[in-house]
C-alpha positions as CSV (number, residue, x, y, z in Angstrom):
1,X,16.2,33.8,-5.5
2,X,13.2,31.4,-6.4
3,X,13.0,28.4,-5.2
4,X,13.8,25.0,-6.8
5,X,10.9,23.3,-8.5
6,X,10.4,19.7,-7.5
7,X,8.1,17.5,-9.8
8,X,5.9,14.5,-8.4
9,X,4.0,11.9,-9.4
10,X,0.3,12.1,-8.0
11,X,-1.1,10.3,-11.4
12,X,-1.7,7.2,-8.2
13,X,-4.6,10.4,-6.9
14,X,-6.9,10.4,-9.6
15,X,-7.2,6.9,-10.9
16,X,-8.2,3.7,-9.9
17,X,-5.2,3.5,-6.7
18,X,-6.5,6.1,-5.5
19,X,-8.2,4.2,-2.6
20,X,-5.1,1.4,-2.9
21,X,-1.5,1.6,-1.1
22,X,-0.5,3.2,-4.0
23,X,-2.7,6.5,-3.4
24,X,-2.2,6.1,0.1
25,X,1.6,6.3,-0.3
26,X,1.0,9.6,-2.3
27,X,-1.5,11.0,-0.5
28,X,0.3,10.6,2.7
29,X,4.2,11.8,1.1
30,X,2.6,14.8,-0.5
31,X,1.1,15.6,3.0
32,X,4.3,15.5,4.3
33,X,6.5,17.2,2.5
34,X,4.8,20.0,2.3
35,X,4.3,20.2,5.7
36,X,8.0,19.5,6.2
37,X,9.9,21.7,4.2
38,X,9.4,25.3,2.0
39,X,13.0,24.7,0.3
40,X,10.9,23.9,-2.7
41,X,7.8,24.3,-5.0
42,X,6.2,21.1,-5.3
43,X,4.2,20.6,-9.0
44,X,2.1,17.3,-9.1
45,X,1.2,15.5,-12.1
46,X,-2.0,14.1,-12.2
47,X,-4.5,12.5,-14.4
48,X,-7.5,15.3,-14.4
49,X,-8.7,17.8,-12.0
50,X,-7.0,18.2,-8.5
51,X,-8.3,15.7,-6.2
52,X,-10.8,17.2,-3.4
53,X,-10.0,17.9,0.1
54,X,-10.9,15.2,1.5
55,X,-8.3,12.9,-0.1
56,X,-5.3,15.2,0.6
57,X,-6.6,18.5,2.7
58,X,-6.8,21.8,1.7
59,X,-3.4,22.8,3.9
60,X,-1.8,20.9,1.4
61,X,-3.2,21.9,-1.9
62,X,-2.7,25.4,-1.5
63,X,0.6,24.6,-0.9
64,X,1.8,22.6,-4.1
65,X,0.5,23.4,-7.4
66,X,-1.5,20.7,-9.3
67,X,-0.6,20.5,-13.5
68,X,-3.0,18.3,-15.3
69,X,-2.1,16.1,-17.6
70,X,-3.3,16.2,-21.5
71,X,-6.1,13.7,-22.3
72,X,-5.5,11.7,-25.4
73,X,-7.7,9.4,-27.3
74,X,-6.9,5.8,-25.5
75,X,-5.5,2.6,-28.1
76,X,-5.0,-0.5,-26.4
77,X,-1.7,-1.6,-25.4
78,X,0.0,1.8,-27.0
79,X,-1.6,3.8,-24.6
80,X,1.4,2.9,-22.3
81,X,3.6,5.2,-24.5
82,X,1.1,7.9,-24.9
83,X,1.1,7.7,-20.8
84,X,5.1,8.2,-21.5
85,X,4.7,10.9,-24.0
86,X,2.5,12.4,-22.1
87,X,4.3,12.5,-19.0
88,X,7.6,13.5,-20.0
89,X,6.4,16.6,-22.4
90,X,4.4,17.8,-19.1
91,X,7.8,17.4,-16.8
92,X,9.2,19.6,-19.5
93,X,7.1,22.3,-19.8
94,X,6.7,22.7,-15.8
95,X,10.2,23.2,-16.0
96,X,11.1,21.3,-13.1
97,X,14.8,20.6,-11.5
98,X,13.6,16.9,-10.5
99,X,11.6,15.2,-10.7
100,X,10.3,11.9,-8.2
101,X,8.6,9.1,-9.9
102,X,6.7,7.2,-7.6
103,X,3.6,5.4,-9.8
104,X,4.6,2.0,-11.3
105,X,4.0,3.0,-14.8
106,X,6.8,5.6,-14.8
107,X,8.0,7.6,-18.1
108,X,11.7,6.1,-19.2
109,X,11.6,9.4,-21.2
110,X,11.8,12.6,-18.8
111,X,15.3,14.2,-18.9
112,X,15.7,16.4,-15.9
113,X,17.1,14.4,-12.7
114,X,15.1,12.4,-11.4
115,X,14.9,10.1,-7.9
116,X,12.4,6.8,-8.5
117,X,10.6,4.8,-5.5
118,X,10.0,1.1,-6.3
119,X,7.6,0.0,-4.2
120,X,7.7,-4.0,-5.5
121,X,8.8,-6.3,-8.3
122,X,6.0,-8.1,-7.8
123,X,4.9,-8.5,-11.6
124,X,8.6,-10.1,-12.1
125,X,8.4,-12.5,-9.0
126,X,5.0,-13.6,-9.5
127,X,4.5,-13.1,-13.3
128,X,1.5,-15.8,-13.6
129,X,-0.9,-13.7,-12.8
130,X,0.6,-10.1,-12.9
131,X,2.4,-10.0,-16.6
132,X,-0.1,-9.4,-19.4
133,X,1.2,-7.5,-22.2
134,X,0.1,-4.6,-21.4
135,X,1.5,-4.6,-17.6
136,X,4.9,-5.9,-19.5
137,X,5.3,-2.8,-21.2
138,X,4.8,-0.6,-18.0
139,X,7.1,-2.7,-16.6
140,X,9.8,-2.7,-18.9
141,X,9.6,0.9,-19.1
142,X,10.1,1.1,-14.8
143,X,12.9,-0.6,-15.3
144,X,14.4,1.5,-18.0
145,X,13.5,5.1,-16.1
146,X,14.9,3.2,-12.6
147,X,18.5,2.2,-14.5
148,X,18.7,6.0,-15.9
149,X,17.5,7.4,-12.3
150,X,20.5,9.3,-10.2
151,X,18.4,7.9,-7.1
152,X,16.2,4.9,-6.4
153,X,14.2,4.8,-3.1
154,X,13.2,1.2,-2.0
155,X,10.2,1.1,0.6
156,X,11.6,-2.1,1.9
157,X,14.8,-3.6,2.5
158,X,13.4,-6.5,0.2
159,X,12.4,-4.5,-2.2
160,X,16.2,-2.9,-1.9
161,X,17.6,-6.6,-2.9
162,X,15.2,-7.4,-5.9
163,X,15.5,-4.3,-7.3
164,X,19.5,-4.7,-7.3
165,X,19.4,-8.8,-8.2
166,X,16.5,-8.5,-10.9
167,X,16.8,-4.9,-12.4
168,X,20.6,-5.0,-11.8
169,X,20.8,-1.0,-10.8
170,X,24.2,-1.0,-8.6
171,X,23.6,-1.1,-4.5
172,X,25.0,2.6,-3.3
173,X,22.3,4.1,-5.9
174,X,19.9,2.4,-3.7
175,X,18.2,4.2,-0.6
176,X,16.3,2.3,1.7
177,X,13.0,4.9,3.1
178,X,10.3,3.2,4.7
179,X,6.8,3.9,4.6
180,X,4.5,5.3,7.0
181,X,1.6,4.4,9.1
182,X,-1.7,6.2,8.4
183,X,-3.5,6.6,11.9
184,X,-6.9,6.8,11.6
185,X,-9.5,8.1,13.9
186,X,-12.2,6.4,15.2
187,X,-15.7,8.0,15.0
188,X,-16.9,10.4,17.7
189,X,-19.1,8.5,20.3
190,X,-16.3,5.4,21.1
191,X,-18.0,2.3,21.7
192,X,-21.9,3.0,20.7
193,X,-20.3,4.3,17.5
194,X,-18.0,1.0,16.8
195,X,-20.9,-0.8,17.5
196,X,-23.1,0.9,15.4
197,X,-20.5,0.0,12.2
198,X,-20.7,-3.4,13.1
199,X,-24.2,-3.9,12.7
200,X,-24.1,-1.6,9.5
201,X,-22.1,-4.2,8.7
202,X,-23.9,-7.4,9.6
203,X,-20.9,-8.3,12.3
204,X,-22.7,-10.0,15.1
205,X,-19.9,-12.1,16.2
206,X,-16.4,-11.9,17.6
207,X,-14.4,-11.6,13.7
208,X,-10.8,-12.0,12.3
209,X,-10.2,-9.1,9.7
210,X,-8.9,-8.6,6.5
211,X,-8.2,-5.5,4.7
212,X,-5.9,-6.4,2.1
213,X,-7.7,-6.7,-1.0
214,X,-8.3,-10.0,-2.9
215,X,-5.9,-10.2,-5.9
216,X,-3.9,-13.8,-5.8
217,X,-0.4,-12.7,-3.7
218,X,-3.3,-11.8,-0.8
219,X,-3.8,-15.6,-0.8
220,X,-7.5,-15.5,-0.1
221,X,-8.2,-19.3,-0.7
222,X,-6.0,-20.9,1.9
223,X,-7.5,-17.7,4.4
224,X,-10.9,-19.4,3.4
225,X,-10.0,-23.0,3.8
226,X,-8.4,-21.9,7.5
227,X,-11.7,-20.2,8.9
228,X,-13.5,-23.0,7.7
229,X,-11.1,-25.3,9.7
230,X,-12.1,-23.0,12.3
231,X,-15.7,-23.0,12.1
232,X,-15.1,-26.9,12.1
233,X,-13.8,-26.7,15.3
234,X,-16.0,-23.3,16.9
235,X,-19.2,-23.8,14.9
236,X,-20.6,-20.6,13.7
237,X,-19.1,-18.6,16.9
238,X,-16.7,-16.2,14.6
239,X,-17.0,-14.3,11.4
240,X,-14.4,-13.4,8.9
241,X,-14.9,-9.8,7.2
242,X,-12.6,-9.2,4.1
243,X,-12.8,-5.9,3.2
244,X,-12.0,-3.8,-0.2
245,X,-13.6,-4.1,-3.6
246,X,-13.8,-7.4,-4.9
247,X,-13.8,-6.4,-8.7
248,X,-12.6,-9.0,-11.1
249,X,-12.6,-11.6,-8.5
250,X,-16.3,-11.2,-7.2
251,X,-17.3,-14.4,-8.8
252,X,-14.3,-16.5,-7.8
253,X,-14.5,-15.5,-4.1
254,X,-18.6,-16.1,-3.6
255,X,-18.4,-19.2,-5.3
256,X,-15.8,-20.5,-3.2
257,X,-17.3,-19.2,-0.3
258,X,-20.6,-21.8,-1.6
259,X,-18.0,-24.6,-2.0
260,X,-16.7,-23.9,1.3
261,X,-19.8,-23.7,2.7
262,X,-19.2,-20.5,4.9
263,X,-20.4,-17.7,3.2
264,X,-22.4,-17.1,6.2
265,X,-20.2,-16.6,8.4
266,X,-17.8,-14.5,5.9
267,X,-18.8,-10.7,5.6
268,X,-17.8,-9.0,1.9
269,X,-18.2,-5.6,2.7
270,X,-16.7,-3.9,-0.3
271,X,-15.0,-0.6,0.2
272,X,-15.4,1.1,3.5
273,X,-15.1,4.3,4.8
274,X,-11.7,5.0,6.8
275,X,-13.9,5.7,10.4
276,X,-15.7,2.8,9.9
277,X,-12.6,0.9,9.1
278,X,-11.3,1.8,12.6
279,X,-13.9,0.7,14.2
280,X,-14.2,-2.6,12.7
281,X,-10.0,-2.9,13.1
282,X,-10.4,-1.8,16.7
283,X,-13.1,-4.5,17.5
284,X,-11.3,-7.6,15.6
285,X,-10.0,-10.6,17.9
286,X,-6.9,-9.9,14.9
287,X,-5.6,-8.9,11.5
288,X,-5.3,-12.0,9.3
289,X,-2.4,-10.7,6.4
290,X,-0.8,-14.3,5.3
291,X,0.0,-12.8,2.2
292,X,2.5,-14.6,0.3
293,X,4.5,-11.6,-1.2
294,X,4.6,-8.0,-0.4
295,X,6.6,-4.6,-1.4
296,X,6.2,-3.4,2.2
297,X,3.1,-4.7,4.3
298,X,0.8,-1.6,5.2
299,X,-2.1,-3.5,6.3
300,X,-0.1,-5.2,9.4
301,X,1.5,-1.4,10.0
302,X,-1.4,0.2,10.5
303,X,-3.3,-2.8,12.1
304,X,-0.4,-2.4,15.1
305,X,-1.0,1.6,14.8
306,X,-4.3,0.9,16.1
307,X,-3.9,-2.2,18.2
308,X,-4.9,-5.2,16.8
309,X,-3.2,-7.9,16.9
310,X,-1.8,-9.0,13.8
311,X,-1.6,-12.9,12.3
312,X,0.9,-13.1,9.2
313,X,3.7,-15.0,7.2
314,X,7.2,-14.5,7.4
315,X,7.6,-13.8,3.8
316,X,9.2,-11.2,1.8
317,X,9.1,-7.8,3.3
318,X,6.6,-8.5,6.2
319,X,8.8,-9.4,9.0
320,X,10.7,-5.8,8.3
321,X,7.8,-4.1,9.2
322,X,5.8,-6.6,11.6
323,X,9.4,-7.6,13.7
324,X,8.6,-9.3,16.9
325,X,4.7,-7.7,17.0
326,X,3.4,-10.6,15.1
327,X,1.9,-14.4,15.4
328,X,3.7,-15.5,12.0
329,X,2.4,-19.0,10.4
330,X,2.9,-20.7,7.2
331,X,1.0,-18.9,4.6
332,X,0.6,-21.8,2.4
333,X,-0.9,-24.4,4.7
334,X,-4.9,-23.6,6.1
335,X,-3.4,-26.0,9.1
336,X,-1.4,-23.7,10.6
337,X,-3.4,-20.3,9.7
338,X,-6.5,-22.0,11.6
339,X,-4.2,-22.9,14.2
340,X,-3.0,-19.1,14.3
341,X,-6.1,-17.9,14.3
342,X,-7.8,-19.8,17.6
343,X,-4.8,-19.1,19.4
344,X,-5.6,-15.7,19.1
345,X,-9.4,-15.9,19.5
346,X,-8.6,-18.2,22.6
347,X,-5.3,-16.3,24.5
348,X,-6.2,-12.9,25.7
349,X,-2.8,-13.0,27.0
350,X,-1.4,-13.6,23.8
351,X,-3.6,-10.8,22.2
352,X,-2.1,-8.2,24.7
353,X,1.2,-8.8,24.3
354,X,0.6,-8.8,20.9
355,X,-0.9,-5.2,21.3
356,X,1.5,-3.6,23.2
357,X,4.8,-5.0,21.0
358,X,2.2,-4.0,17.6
359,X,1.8,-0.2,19.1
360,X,5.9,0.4,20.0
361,X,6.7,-1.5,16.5
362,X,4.8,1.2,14.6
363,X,6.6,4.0,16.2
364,X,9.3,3.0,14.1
365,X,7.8,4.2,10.6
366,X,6.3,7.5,10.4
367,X,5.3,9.8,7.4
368,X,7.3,12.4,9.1
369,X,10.2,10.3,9.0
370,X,9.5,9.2,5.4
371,X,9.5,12.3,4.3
372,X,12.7,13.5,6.1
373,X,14.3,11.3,5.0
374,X,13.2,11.8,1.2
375,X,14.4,15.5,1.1
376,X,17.9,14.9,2.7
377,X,18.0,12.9,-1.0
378,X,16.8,15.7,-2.9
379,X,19.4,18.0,-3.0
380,X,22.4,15.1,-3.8
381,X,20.6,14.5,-7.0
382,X,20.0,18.3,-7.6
383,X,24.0,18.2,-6.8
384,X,24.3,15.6,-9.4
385,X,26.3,14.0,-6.1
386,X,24.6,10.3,-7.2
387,X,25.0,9.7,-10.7
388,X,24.9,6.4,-13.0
């Protein structure tokens, strides 16, 4: 008797997310499942070749097969529905039993079963600087595919609530499955080696981290007006390193940093490499995540995975995942952020109990679990047991 064929969504692989939480999530799932289960032949949809080895490993490639989608000549703002098209013609012809959406820009149009993960609404809460016409049609088309889903899986508890107060899909349809923490291995040679990425780095001070990109929910500019309340106070005795690509916001950062007058004591490192990023997380006086909105919160996960201590704001989905591990201040006022961060950099005390509550926290969300959980919800939509 052959086995059910499950469809996924690993278009978040071979595009721009693939370094993002977005790619993560898929790497990490995909990973996971496979790993967890042979009930099923996994088919992932993706946007060109199979990604290499390095990105998911070659244990689980040769365990799922990899369909590539059609290329199509791109037209501005239709190229959403092409993307659809696309999609849901591919879904077809893989023949697949179900399919599990889990990219933002998901096909309303597939017609087997399917099970959707929402990872945030955060073009709907903060639609400023998220909502372009382009993003509004990807959106409105999540919402449509979520409404007609047997199955939605939230990452978060928040995310649970907006999805049934703004998208109105009914609460039991909802499942709440956390994410998981990625745990990443520090480069052979322990402390030479973490010292040797600082200097690659230009780090020659003790440093507050950031590592959650720069777009405006990360809520750079009142991070920038806190350290430079705390160089104020300190001098030039700490750096702040913000890492990730700045892209579009690459202008708007450095100059603020000139304005500011502490772009020598911030560090931009772009994009780094995940051993280096251990060691610089390992060697930070503390994570700095006062972000002002968030689906689920990985940065401050896997910042307690490795144990550092992590500074935040109780907004949204972030106490969820940080609990009791954190030193939560008021995202929108430098005062307090500043104040945060030379409590940190002053209490050692405070920085190890920090540490130890951070490492128990993150026992709590595993990919092992996540996944688990994810294929004890495969076979009621299979069932048709959740319906609309």
């Amino acid at each position: 008797m052959s086995k059910p064929r499950v469809g996924l969504d690993g278009r978040a692989l071979t595009n721009q997310n693939r370094i993002r939480g977005i790619g993560l999530y898929t790497a990490r799932l995909l990973e996971n499942l496979v790993r967890a289960t042979d009930d099923y032949d996994f088919v992932v949809f993706g946007e060109g070749p199979c990604p290499d080895d390095e990105l998911l490993g070659k244990d689980t490639l040769d365990r799922l097969t990899w369909w590539e989608l059609p290329r199509h000549e791109r037209v501005p703002y239709h190229d959403v529905h092409i993307d659809h098209l696309t999609l849901a013609r591919s879904v077809d012809e893989a023949c697949v039993a179900l399919f599990h959406g889990i990219d933002h820009n998901l096909s309303p149009l597939i017609r087997c079963p399917t099970i959707v993960t929402v990872h945030d609404l955060i073009p709907i809460i903060m639609p400023g600087p998220y909502l372009g016409p382009r993003n509004y049609l990807w959106v409105t088309a999540h919402r449509i595919a979520t409404r007609r889903a047997r199955l939605v899986v939230a990452v978060s508890d928040n995310t649970r609530q907006d999805v049934e107060r703004l998208w109105k899909v009914p609460g039991e349809r909802i499942k709440v499955v956390y994410e998981g923490a990625y745990e990443i291995d520090s480069p052979s040679g322990g402390e030479p080696a973490e010292g040797q990425a600082l200097r690659k780095y230009g780090i020659d001070r003790p440093y507050f981290i950031g590592t959650g990109g720069f777009d405006p929910r990360k809520n750079i500019s009142n991070i920038l007006e806190a350290f430079k309340l705390v160089l104020l106070k300190e001098g030039d005795r700490f750096q702040l390193v913000l890492t990730g690509e700045l892209g579009r916001f690459s202008h708007s950062i450095r100059e603020e940093l000139v304005e500011l007058d502490i772009e020598h004591s911030v560090v931009l490192p772009g994009f780094i490499p995940d051993g280096d990023l251990a060691s610089l997380r390992n060697r930070a006086v503390a994570l700095v995540f006062v972000s002002l909105y968030e689906g689920f919160g990985l940065p401050p996960l896997e910042a307690m995975k490795h144990g550092t201590p992590v500074l935040t704001s109780r907004v949204s989905s972030i106490p969820e995942v940080v609990g009791e591990a954190g030193l939560y201040v008021e995202p929108l006022e430098p005062e307090d952020i500043a104040a945060g961060m030379l409590r940190l950099a002053s209490d050692e005390d405070l920085r190890e109990e920090l540490k130890k509550k951070g490492l128990e926290q993150a026992k709590r969300f595993t990919w092992e679990e996540t996944a688990r959980e994810l294929l004890a919800l495969y076979p009621l939509v299979l069932r048709g047991g959740e319906g609309r």
